[in-house]
C-alpha positions in Angstrom: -8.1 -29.1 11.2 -9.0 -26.4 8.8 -6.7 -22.8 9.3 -6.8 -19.8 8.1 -9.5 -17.2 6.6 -12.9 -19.4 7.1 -14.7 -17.2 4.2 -12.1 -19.0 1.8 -12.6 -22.4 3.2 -16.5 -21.9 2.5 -15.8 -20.6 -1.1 -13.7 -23.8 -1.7 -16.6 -26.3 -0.2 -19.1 -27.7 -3.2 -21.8 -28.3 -0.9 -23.9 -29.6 2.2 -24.3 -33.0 4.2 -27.4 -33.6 6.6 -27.5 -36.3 9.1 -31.1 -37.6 8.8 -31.5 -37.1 12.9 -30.6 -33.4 12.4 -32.7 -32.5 10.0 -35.9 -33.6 11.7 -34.7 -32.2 15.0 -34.4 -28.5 12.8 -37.5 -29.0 11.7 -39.6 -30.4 15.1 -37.6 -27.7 17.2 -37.0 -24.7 15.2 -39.6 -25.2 12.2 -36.0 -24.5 9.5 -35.6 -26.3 6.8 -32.4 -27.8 5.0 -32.7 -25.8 2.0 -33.0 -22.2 4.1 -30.3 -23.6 6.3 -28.1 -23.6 3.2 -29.3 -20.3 2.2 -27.5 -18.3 4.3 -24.1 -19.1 3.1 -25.0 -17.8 -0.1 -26.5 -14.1 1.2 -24.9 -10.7 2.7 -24.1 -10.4 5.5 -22.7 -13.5 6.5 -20.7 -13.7 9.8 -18.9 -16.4 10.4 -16.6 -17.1 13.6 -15.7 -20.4 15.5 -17.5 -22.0 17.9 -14.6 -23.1 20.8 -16.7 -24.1 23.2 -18.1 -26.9 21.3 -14.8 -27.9 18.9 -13.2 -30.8 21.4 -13.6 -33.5 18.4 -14.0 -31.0 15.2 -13.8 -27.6 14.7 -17.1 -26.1 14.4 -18.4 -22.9 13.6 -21.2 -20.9 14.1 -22.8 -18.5 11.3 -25.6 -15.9 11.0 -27.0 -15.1 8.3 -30.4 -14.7 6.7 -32.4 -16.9 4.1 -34.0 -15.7 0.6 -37.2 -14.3 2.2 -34.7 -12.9 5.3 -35.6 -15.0 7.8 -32.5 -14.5 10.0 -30.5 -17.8 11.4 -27.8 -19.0 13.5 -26.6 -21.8 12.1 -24.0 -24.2 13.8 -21.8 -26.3 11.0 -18.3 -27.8 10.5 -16.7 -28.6 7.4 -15.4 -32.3 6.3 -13.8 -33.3 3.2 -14.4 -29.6 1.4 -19.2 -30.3 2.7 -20.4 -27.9 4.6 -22.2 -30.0 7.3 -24.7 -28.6 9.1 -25.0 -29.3 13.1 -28.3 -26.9 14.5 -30.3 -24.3 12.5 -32.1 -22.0 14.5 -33.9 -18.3 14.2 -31.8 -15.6 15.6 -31.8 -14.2 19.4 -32.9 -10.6 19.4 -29.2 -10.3 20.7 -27.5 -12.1 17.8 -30.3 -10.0 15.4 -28.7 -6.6 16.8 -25.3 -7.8 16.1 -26.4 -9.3 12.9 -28.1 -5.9 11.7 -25.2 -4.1 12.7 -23.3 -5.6 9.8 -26.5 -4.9 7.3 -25.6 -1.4 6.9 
């Protein structure tokens, strides 16, 4: 189980995993790709905090963030072996979009 600050823990990580089923369920549900998933660990704002209600096996954590042409996400991961591995990738709720742009400014 990973502790302490989880902005740290994502700077040490060197990169993403997919599972194959995940991918095309982002895609035939949401329309996101991998690579704008990914995106959003790499722009600012990024707001990060875990995701208890789903952690029983792994910690997980939820993020939003936006991709290179600001499409806004929320994007459920956890982390194994120093990979970000993403879980869901979805667009923002207008509720997690006020939150989000609340930390634009």
């Amino acid at each position: 189980m990973y502790m302490g600050n989880i902005y740290l823990i994502l700077h040490q990580c060197s990169g993403f995993e997919w599972d194959k089923h995940n991918t095309r369920k982002n895609w035939e549900k949401h329309k996101i790709t991998p690579y704008e998933a990914e995106q959003i660990f790499f722009n600012q704002p990024l707001i990060v905090a875990d995701d208890e209600e789903h952690s029983q096996t792994e910690r997980r954590f939820y993020a939003l963030g936006r991709t290179d042409l600001n499409k806004k996400l929320f994007v459920v991961f956890t982390i194994r072996n120093k990979v970000i591995r993403v879980i869901s990738a979805r667009k923002m709720s207008e509720k997690e979009k006020r939150s989000y742009e609340s930390n634009e400014k």
